[in-house]
C-alpha positions as CSV (number, residue, x, y, z in Angstrom):
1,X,-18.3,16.3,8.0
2,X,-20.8,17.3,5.5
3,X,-23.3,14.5,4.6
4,X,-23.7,13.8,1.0
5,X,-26.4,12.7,-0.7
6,X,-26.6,9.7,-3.1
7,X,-29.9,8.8,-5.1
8,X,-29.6,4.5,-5.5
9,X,-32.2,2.1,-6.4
10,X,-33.1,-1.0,-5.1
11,X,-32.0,-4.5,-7.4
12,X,-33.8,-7.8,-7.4
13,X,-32.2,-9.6,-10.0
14,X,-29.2,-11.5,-8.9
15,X,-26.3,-13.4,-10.2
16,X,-24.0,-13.2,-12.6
17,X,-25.5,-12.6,-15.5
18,X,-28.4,-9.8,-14.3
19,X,-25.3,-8.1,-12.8
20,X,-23.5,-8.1,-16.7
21,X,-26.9,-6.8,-18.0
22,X,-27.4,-4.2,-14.8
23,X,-23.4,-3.0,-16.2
24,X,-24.3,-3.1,-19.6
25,X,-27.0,-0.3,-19.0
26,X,-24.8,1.6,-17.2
27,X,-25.2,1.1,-14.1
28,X,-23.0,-0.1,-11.0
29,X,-23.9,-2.7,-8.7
30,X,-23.9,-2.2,-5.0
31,X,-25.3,-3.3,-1.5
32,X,-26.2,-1.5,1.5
33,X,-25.8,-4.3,5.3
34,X,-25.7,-3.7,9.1
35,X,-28.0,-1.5,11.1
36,X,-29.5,-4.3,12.5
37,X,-31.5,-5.1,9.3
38,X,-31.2,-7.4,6.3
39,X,-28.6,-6.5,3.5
40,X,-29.9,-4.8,0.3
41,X,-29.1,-4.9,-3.2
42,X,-29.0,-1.4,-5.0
43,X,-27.7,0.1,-8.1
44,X,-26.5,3.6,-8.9
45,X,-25.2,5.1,-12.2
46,X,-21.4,5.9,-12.0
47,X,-21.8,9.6,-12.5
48,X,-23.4,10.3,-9.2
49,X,-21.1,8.5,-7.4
50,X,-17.7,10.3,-8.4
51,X,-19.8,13.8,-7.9
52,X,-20.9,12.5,-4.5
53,X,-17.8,11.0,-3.9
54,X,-15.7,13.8,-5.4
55,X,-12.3,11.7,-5.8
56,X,-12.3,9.5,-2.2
57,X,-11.4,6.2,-3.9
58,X,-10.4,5.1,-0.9
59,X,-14.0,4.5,0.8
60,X,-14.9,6.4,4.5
61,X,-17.5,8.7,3.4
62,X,-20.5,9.8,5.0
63,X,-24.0,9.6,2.7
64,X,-27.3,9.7,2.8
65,X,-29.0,6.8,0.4
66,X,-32.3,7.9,-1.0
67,X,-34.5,4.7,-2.2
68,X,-37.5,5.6,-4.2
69,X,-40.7,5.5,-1.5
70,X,-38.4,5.6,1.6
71,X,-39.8,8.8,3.8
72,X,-36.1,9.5,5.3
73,X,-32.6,9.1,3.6
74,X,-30.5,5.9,5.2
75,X,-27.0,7.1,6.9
76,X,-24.4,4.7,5.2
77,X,-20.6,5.2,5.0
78,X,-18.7,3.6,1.8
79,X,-17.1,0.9,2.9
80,X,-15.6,-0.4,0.2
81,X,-14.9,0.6,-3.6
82,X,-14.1,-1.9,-6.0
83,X,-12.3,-1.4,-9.5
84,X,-11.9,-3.0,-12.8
85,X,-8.3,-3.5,-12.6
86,X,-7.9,-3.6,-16.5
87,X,-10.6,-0.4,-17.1
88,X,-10.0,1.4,-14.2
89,X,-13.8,1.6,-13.8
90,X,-16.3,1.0,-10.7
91,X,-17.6,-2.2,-11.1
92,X,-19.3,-2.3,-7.1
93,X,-19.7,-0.8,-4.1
94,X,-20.5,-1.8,-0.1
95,X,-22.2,0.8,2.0
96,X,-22.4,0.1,5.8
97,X,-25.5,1.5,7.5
98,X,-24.6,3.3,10.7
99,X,-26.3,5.0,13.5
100,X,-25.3,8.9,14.0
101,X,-25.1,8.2,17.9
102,X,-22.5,5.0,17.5
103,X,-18.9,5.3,16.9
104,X,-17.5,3.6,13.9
105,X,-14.1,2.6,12.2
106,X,-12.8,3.9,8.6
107,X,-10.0,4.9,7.0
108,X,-9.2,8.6,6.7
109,X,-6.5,10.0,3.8
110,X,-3.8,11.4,5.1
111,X,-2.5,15.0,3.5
112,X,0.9,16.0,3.7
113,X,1.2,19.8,4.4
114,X,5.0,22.0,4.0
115,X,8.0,21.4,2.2
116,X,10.6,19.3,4.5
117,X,13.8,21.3,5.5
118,X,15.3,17.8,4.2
119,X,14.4,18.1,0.6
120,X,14.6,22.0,0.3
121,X,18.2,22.8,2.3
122,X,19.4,18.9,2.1
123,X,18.3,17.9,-1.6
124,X,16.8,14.5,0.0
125,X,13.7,12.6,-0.8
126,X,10.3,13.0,1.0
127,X,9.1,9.4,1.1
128,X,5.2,9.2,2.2
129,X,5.3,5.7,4.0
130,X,1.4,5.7,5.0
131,X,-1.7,7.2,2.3
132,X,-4.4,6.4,4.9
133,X,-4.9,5.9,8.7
134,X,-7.0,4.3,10.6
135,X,-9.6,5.6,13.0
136,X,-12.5,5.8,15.4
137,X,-15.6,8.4,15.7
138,X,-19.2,9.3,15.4
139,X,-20.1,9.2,11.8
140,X,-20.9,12.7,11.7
141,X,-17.2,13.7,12.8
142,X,-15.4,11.8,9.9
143,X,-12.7,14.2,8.4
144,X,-12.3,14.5,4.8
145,X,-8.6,14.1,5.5
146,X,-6.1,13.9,8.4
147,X,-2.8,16.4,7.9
148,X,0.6,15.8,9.3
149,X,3.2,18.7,8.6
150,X,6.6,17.2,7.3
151,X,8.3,20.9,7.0
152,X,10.7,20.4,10.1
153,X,11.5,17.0,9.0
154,X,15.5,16.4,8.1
155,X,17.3,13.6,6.6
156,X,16.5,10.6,8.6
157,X,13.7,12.1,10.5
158,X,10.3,10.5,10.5
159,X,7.0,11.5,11.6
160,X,4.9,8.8,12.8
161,X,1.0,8.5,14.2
162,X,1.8,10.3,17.2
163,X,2.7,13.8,14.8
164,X,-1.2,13.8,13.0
165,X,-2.9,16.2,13.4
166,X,-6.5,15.0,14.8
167,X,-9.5,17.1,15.0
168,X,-11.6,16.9,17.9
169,X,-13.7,13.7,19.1
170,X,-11.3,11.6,16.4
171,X,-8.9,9.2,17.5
172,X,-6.3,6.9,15.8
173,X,-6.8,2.8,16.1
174,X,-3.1,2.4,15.4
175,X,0.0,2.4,17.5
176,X,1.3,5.8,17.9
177,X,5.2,4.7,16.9
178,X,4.1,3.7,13.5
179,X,6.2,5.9,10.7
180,X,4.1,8.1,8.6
181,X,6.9,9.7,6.5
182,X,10.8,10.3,6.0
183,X,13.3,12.3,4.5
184,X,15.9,9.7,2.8
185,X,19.3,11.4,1.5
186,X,19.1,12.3,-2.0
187,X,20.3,9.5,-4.8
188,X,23.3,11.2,-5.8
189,X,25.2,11.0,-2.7
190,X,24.2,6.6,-2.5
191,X,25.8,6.5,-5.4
192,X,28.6,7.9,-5.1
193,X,28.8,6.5,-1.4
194,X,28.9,3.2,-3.5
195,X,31.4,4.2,-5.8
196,X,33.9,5.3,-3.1
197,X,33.6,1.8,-1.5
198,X,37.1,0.3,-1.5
199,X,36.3,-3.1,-4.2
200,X,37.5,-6.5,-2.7
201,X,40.6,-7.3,-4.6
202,X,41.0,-10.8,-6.1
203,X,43.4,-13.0,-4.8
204,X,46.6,-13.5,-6.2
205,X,48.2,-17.1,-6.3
206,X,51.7,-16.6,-6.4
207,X,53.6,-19.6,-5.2
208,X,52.1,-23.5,-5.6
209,X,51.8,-25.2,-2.7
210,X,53.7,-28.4,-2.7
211,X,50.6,-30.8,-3.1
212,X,50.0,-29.4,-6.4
213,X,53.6,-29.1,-7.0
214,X,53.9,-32.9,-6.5
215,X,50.7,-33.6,-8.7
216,X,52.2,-31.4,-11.5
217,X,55.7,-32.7,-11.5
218,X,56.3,-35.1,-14.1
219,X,56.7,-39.1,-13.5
220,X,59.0,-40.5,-15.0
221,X,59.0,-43.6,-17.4
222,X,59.5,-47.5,-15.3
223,X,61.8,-49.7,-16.8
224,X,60.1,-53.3,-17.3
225,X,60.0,-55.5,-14.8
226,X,62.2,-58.4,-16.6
227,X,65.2,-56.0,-17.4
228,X,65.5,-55.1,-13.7
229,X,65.9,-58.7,-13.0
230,X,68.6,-59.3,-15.4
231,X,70.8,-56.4,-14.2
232,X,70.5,-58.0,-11.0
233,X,72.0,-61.5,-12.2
234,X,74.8,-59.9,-14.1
């Protein structure tokens, strides 16, 4: 992996409001920690992040920060991108200082490469279950991306961790089972799968059973009392 260069400068005024007045000039905020030595505040303008950056939003790159009076450039990697979620604009960034001799952990994008035999003789639906993965190297052996190839993949195939294709001296942290992507049958043939279903009929009451008959029937009209007596006199 090429190592980029990024031209920051260091930030002493913190809180809230020096941050609002550090955006308001066009600048974003952003600190540099680890290596052993005590985090530090920066700011860098937008513009030379997204060319040193060149569309990684998802963090993982390799850079060289130059501060103003240091003699060498400090290896970081971009830990961490954060967004306005309303703007869509870079409102902060983390870089993690790391040592070129010392593994480290980031998260790679992963590329899909071919056309699945499932989508192009089948009709079905590629669905990309995982963007990023996961792994472990030297700093300087960070891939820009990590490929798997979907183009033998069939309905209801799936390619998982175990069918990336690593470069050398990069390993996955994640369990080799985990589903990367899938061919799912195309919508047409769910829906008329659903169609075809048989419906559940509704149930048909055709005779009343003889508790409600006997609630239904009607009662008929009692004589008084005192005329039942006299009938029995006569």
């Amino acid at each position: 992996m090429n190592i980029r260069e990024l031209s920051v400068q260091p930030r002493e005024a913190l809180g809230k409001g020096a941050i609002g007045r550090l955006r308001r000039q066009g600048l974003v905020p952003a600190i540099l920690y680890g290596g052993g030595s005590a985090p530090v505040t920066l700011a860098v303008t937008p513009a030379d992040v997204q060319r040193t950056l060149q569309g990684h939003g998802a963090g993982g790159v390799l850079v060289n920060l130059r501060l103003p009076g240091d003699g060498e450039p400090r290896a970081a990697v971009v830990r961490e991108l954060q967004w306005d979620p309303v703007r869509d604009t870079l409102i902060h960034i983390d870089f993690q200082a790391v040592r070129m001799d010392e593994e480290i952990t980031v998260e790679v994008p992963i590329h899909v490469v071919g056309e699945a035999a499932g989508v192009k003789e089948q009709s079905g639906v590629l669905a990309v279950l995982m963007r990023t993965v996961e792994v472990s190297c030297l700093p300087s052996l960070i891939p820009e991306r990590i490929d798997v190839d979907v183009s033998t993949l069939r309905i209801h195939d799936v390619a998982t961790i175990a069918n990336l294709q690593l470069p050398e001296g990069v390993r996955v942290t994640m369990p080799a089972s985990q589903p990367v992507a899938t061919v799912a049958p195309p919508m047409a043939e769910e829906v008329v799968a659903t169609a075809a279903a048989p419906a559940a009929e509704p149930e048909v009451v055709t005779e009343r059973k003889p508790k409600e008959e006997e609630e239904a029937a009607p009662k008929g009209k009692e004589e008084p009392k005192g005329r039942e007596e006299g009938k029995a006199k006569k």
